[in-house]
One Martini backbone bead per residue (centre of mass of N, CA, C, O) as a GRO file, in nm:
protein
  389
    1UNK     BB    1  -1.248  -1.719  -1.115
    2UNK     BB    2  -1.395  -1.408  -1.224
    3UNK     BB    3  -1.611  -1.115  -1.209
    4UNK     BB    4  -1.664  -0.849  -1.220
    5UNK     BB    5  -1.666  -0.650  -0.987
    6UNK     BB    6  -1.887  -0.412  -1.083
    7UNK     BB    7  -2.124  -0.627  -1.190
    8UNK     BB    8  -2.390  -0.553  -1.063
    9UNK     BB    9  -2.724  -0.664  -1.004
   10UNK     BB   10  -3.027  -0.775  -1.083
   11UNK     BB   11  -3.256  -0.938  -1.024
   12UNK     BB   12  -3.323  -1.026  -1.336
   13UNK     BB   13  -3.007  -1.159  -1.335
   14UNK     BB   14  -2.985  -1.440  -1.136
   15UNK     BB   15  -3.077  -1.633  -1.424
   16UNK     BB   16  -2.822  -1.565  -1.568
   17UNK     BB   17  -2.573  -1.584  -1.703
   18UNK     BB   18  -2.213  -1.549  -1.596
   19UNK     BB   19  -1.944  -1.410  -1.614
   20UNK     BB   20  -1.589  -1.525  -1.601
   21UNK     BB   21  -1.254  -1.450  -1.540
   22UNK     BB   22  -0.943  -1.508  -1.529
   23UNK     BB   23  -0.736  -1.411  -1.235
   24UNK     BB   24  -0.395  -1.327  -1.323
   25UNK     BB   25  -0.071  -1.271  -1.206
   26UNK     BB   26   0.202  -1.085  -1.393
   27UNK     BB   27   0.519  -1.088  -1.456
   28UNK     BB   28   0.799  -0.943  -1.623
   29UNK     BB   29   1.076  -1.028  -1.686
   30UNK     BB   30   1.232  -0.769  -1.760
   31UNK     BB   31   1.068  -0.521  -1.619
   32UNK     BB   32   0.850  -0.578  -1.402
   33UNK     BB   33   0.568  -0.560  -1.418
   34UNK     BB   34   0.208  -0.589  -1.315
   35UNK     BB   35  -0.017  -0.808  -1.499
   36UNK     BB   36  -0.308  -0.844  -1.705
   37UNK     BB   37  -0.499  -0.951  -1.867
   38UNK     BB   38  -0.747  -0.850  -2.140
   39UNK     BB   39  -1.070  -0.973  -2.134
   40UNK     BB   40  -1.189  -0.662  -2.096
   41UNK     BB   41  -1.274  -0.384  -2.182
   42UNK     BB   42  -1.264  -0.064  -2.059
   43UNK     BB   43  -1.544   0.047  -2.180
   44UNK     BB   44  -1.690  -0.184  -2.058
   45UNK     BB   45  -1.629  -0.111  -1.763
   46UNK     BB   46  -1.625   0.239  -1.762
   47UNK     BB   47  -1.923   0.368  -1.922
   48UNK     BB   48  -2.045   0.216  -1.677
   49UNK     BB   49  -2.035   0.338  -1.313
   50UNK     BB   50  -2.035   0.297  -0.947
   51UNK     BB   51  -1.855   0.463  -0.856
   52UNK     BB   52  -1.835   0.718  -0.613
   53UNK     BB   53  -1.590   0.921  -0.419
   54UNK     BB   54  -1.793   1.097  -0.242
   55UNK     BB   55  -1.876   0.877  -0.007
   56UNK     BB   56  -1.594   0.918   0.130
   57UNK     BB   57  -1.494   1.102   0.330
   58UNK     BB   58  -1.168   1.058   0.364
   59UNK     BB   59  -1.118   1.130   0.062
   60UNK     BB   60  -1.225   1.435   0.073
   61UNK     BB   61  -0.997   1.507   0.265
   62UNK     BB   62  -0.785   1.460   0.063
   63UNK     BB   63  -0.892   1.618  -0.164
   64UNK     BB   64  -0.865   1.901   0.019
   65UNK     BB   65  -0.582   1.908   0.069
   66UNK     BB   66  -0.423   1.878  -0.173
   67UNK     BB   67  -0.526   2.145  -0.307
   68UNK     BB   68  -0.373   2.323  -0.100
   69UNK     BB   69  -0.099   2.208  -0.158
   70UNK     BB   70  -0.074   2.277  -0.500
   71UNK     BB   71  -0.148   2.583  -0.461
   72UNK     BB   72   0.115   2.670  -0.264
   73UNK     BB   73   0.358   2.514  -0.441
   74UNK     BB   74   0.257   2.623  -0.763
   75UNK     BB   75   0.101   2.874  -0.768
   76UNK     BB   76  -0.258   2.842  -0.826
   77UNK     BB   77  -0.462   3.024  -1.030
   78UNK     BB   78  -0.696   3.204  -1.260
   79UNK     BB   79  -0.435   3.135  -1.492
   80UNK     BB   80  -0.496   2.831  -1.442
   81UNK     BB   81  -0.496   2.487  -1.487
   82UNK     BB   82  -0.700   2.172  -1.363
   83UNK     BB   83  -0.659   1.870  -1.485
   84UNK     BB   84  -0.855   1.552  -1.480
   85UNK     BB   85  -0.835   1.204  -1.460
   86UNK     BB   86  -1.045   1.071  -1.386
   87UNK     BB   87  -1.264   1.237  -1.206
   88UNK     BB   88  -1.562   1.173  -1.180
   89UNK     BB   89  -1.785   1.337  -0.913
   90UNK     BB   90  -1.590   1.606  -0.874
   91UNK     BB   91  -1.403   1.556  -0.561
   92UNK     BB   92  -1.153   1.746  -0.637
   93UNK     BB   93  -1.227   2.012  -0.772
   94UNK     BB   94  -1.410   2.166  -0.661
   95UNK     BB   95  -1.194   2.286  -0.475
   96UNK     BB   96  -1.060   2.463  -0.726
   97UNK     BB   97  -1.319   2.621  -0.796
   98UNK     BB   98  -1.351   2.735  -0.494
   99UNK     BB   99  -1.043   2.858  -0.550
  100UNK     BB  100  -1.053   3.017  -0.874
  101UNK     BB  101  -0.981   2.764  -1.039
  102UNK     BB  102  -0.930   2.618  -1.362
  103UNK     BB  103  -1.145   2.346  -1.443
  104UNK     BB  104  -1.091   1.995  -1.615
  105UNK     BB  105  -1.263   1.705  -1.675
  106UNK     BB  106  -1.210   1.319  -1.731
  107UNK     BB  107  -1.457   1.090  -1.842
  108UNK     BB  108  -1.621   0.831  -1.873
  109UNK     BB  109  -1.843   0.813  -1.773
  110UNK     BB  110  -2.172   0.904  -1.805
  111UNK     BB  111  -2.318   0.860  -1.492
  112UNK     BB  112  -2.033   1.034  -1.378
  113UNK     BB  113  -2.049   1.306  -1.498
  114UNK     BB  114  -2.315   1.396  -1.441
  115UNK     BB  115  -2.273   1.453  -1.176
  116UNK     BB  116  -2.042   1.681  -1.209
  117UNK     BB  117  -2.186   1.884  -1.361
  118UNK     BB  118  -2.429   1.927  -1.138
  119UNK     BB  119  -2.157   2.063  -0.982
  120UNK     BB  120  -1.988   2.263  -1.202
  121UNK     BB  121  -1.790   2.072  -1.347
  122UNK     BB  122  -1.602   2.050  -1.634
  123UNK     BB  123  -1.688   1.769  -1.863
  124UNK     BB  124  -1.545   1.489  -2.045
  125UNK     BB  125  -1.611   1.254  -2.228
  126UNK     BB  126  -1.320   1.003  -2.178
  127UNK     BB  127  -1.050   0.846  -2.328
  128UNK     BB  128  -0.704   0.832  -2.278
  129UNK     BB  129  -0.470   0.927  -2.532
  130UNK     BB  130  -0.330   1.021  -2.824
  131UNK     BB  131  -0.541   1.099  -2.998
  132UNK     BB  132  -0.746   1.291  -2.743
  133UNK     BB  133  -0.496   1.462  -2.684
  134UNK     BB  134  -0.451   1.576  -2.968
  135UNK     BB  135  -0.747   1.699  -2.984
  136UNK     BB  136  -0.732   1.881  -2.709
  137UNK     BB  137  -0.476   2.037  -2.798
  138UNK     BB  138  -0.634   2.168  -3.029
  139UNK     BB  139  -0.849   2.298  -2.834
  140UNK     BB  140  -0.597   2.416  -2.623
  141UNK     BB  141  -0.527   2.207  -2.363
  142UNK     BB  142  -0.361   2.276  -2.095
  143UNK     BB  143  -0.184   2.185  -1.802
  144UNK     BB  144  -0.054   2.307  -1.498
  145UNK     BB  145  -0.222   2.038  -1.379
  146UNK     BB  146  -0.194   1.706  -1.391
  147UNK     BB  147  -0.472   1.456  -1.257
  148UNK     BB  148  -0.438   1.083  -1.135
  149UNK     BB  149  -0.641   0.890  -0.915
  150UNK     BB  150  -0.671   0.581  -0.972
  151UNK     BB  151  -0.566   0.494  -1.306
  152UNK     BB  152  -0.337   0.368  -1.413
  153UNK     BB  153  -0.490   0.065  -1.354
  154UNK     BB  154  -0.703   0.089  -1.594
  155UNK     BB  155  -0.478   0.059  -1.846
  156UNK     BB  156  -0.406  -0.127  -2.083
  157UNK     BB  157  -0.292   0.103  -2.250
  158UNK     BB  158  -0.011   0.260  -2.112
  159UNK     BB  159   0.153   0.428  -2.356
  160UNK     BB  160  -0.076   0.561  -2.440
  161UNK     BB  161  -0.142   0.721  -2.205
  162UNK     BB  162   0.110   0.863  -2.117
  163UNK     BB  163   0.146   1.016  -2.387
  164UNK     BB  164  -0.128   1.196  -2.327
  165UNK     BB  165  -0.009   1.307  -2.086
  166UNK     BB  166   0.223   1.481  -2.232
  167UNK     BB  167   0.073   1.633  -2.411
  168UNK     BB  168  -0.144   1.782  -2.159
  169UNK     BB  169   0.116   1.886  -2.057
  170UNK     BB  170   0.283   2.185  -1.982
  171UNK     BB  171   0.490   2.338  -1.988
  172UNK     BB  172   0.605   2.358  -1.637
  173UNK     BB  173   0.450   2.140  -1.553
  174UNK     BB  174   0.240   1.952  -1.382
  175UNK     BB  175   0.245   1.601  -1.248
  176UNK     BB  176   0.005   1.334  -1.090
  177UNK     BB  177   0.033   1.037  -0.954
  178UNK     BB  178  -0.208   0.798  -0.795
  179UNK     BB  179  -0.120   0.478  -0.625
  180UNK     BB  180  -0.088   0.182  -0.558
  181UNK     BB  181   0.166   0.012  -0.384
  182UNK     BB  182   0.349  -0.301  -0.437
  183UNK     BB  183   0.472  -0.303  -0.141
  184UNK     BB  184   0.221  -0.284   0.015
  185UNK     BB  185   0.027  -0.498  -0.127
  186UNK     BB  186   0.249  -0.773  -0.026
  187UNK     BB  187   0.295  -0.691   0.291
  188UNK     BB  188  -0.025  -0.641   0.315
  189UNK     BB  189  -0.178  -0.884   0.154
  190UNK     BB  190  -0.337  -0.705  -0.092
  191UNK     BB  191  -0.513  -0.960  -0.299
  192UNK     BB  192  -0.781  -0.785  -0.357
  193UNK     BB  193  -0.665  -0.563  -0.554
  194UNK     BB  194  -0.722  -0.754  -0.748
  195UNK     BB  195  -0.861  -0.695  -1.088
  196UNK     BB  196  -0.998  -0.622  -1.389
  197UNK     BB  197  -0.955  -0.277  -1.344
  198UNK     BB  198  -0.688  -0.387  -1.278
  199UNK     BB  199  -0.363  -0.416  -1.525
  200UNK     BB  200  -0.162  -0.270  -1.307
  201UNK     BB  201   0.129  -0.256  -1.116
  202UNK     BB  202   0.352  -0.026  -0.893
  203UNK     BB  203   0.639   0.067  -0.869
  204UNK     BB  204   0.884   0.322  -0.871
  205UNK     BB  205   1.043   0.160  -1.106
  206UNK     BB  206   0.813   0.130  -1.345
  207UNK     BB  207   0.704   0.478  -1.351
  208UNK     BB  208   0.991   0.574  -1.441
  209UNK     BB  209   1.013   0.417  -1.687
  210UNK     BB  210   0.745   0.477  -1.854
  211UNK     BB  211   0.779   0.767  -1.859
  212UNK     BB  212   1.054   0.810  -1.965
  213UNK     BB  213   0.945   0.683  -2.277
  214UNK     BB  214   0.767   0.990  -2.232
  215UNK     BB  215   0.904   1.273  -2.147
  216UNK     BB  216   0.915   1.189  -1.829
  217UNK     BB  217   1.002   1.295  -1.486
  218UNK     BB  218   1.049   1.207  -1.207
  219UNK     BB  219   1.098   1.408  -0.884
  220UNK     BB  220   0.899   1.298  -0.673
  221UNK     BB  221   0.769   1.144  -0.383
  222UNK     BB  222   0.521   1.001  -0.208
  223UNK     BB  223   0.370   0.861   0.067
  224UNK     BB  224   0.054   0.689   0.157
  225UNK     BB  225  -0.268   0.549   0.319
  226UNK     BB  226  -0.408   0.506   0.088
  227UNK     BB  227  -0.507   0.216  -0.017
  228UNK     BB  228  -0.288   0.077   0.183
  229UNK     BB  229  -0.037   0.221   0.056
  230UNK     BB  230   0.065   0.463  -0.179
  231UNK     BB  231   0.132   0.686  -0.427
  232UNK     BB  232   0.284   1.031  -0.550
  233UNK     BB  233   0.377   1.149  -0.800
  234UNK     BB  234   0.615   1.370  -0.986
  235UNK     BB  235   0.581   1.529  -1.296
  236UNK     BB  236   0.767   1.619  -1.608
  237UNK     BB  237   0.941   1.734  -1.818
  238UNK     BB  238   1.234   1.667  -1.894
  239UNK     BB  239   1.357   1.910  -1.962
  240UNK     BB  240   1.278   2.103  -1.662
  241UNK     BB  241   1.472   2.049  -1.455
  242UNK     BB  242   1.365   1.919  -1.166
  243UNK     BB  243   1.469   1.854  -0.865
  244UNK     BB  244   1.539   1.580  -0.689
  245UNK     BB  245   1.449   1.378  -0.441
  246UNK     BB  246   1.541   1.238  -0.168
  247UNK     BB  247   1.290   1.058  -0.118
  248UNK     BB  248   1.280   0.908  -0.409
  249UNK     BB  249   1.607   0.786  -0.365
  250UNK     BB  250   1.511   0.620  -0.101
  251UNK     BB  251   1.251   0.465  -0.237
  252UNK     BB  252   1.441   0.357  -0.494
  253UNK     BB  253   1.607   0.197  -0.277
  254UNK     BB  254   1.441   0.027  -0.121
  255UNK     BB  255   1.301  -0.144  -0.330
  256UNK     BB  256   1.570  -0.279  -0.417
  257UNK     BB  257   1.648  -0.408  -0.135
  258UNK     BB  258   1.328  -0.567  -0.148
  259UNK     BB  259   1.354  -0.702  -0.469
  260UNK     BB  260   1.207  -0.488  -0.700
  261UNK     BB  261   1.460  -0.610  -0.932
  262UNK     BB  262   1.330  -0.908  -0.904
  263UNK     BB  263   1.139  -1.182  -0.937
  264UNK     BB  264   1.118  -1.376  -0.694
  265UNK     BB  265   0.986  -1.167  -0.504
  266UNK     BB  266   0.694  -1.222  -0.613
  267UNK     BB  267   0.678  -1.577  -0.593
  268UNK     BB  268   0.576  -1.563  -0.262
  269UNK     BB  269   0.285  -1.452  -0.259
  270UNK     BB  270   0.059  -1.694  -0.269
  271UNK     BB  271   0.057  -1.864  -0.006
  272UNK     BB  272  -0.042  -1.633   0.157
  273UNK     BB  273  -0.337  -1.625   0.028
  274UNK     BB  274  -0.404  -1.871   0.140
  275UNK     BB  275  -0.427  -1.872   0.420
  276UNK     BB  276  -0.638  -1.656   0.449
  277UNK     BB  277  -0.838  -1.816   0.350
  278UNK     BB  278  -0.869  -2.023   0.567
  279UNK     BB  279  -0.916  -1.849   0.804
  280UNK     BB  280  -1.200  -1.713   0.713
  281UNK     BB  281  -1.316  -1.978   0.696
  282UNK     BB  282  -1.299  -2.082   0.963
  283UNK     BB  283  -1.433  -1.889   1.103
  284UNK     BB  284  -1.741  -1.870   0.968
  285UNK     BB  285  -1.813  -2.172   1.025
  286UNK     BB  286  -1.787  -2.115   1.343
  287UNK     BB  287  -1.988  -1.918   1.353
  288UNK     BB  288  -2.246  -2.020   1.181
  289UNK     BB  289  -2.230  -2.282   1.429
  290UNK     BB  290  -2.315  -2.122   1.650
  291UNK     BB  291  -2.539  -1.892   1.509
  292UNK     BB  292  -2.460  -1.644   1.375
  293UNK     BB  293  -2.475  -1.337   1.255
  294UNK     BB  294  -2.377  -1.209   0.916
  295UNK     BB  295  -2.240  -0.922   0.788
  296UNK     BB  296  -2.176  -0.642   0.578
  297UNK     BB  297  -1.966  -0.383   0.467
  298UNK     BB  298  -1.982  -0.303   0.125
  299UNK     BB  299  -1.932  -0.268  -0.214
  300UNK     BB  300  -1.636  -0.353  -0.346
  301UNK     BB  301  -1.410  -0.459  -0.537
  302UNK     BB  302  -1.226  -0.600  -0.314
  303UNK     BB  303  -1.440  -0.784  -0.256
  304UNK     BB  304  -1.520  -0.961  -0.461
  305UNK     BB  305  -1.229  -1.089  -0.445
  306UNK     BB  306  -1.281  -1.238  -0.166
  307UNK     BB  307  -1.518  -1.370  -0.160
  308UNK     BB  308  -1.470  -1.549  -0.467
  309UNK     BB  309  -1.205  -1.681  -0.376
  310UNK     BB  310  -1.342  -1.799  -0.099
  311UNK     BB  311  -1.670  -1.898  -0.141
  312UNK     BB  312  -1.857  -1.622  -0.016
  313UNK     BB  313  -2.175  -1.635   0.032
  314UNK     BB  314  -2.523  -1.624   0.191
  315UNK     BB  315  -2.467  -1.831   0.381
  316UNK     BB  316  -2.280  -1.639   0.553
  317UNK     BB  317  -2.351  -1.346   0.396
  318UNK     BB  318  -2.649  -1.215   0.393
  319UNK     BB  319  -2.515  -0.912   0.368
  320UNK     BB  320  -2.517  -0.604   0.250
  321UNK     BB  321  -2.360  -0.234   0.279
  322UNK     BB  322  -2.437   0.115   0.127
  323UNK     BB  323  -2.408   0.445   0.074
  324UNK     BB  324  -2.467   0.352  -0.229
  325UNK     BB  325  -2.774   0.412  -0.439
  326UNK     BB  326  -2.666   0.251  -0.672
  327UNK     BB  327  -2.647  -0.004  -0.487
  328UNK     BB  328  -2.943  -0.056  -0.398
  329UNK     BB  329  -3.072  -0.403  -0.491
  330UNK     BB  330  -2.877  -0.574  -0.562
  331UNK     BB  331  -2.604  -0.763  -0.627
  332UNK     BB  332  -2.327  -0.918  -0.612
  333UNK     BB  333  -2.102  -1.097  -0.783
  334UNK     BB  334  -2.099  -1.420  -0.821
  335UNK     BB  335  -2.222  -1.428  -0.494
  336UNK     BB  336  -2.551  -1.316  -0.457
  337UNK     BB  337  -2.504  -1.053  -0.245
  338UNK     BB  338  -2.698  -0.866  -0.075
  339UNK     BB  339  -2.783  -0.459  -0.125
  340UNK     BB  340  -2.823  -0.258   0.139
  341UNK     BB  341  -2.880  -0.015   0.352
  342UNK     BB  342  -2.752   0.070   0.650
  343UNK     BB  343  -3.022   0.053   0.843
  344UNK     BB  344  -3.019  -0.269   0.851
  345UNK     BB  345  -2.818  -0.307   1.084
  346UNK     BB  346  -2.996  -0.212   1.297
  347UNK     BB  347  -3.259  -0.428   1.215
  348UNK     BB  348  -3.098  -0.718   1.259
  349UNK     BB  349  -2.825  -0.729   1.465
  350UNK     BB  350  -2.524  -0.826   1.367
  351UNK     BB  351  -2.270  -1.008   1.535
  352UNK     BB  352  -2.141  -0.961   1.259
  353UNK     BB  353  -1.896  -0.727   1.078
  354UNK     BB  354  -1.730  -0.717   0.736
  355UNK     BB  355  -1.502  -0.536   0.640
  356UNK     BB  356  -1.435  -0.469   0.300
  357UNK     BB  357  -1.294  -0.171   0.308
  358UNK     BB  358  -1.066  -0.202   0.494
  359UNK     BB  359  -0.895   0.122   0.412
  360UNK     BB  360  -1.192   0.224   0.606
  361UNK     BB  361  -1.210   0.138   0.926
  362UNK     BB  362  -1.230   0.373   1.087
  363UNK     BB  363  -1.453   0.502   0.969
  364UNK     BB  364  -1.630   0.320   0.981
  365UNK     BB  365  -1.665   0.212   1.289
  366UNK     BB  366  -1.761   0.496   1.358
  367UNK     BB  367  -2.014   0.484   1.191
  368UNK     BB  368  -2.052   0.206   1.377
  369UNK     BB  369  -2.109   0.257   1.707
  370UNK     BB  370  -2.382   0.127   1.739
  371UNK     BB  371  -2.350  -0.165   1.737
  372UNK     BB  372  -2.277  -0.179   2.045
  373UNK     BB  373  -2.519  -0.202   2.179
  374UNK     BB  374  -2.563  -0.546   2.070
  375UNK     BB  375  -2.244  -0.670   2.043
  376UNK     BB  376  -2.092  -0.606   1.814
  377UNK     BB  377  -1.858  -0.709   1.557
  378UNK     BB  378  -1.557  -0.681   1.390
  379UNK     BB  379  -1.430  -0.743   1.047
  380UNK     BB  380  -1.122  -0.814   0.962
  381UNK     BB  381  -0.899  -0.976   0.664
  382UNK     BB  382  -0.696  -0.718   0.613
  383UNK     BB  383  -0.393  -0.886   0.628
  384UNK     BB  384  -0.548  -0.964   0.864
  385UNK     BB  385  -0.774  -1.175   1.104
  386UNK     BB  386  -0.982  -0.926   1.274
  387UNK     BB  387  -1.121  -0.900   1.612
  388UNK     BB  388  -1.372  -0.619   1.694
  389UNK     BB  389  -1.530  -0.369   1.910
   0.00000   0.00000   0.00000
């Protein structure tokens, strides 16, 4: 049981019920699909929204990165339209607009488009889905270059979203689409990227499927170190025949070598998460015991999810901090673990930081490194739990 990872509470909201709802996953015996049920709508999650992507730098420059990739490959100039679903608050776009190519951005969240607009990105307030998709293609909107990074898993009518994408995407063009990959989920032991804003996980073996189902062709993808390990697929109108990369055939390849076309590859994985949480609560017990202050750092949806299933209050994490200025002052859901600005750590000096946002630890350690002054030390729990200095 646990509460939306990113419903973030105000001091006022402490002493009222919070709902909590059965957080499992489930792979679909046919497709093998691995989806959460819909215990809470799409609208009521992501309509105002915490998360901002520009707090990142290691993401901003992966998203300049990236434009830079596809300006090139694709041959993007003035003539071009870049549109991004669930654009968030202008982040990559906005390199597209720098580079003088026509973007338009569509985000459900009208507290982070309010971001992106007052960045002169182009933003709609929207769900995509084939009715909006079908509004939009009638006012005009057509991509040849339609992007997606971190969507797919957010969307629980899934082929309503997919159908909308082939829509929006013109003949001719490319879509890509980012998400994290289930082979890296499960190997790298990343059950905290379970959360209720993520209805469905995928190999590239199902993304094929998906897609196929709605005129489009996976051409090529990438493997990415972004978010514990990713992919990036690209996909046309299937009539485009364009042609099929070895890579992908690999990867393919590989995928059922691992057995991600069969059930039982799925069943062996809840074991290890279980002994993770043993691990981590025996370090936290042993630090408290020793009289050690432990303290945060993020306030990550799935920090939320391992903080909630292993029952890590603020008895042993006094606070978190975070460099989201819309979370400062709140506290985590579930767990009513206070969130601070960065700057707490340096005033408090604790003994342990545990880096919640594990995906982005090199960056952190990097900007936490006055914290050597005082002898902290950081602490890593996936894959596994790892004490560094």
């Amino acid at each position: 049981m646990s509460p939306l990872c990113e419903s973030f509470l105000r001091p006022d909201q402490l002493d009222a019920m919070e709902p909590f709802y059965p957080l499992t996953a489930y792979v679909c015996e046919k497709c093998l699909l691995v989806q959460l049920s819909e215990y809470v709508s799409s609208e009521a999650i992501f309509s105002e929204y915490a998360y901002f992507s520009s707090y990142s730098d290691s993401w901003l420059k992966h998203a300049e990165t990236y434009c830079e990739q596809m300006i090139e490959r694709f041959g993007l100039g003035a003539n071009s339209r870049v549109v991004e679903v669930a654009s968030n608050d202008g982040y990559l776009l906005q390199y597209f607009a720098a580079r003088g190519v026509p973007v338009l951005g569509i985000e459900p969240a009208a507290n982070v488009a309010r971001v992106a607009i007052d960045k002169g990105i182009p933003t709609r307030v929207e769900f995509v889905g084939q009715q909006t998709a079908r509004q939009m293609a009638d006012e005009g909107v057509a991509a040849d270059l339609l992007v997606g990074n971190n969507v797919l898993a957010h969307v629980p009518d899934l082929n309503g979203f997919v159908a909308g994408l082939s829509i929006l995407l013109r003949r001719g063009g490319v879509l890509t689409m980012e998400f994290p990959h289930l082979l890296r989920l499960v190997d790298g032991n990343q059950f905290d990227t379970i959360y209720h804003e993520h209805f469905s996980y995928f190999s590239l073996l199902i993304v094929r499927k998906i897609f196929a189902a709605h005129g489009l062709e996976v051409f090529d993808v990438e493997e990415l170190r972004t978010h514990g390990g990713s992919l990036r697929v690209y996909a046309c109108h299937a009539g485009d025949k364009r042609p099929i990369t070895e890579r992908l055939l690999a990867l393919a390849d590989a995928e059922l070598r691992a057995g991600y076309g069969e059930l039982e590859t799925y069943l062996h994985f809840a074991r290890r998460v279980e002994e993770t949480k043993r691990k981590l609560l025996d370090f936290l017990i042993q630090a408290k015991r020793e009289g050690k202050q432990i303290a945060g750092y993020g306030a990550p949806g799935k920090g939320n999810t391992l903080l909630n299933y292993c029952g890590i209050r603020a008895d042993f994490i006094s606070y978190t901090v975070d460099r989201n200025p819309y979370k400062h002052g709140t506290f985590l859901p579930g767990t009513h673990i206070p969130i601070y600005r960065p700057e707490r750590l340096a005033e408090t000096r604790p003994d342990y930081i545990l880096i919640l946002p594990w995906n982005l630890k090199d960056e952190i350690v990097h900007q936490l490194a006055y914290a050597r002054e005082w002898g902290a030390k950081f602490v890593v729990p996936i894959p596994e739990l790892t004490i560094c200095d």
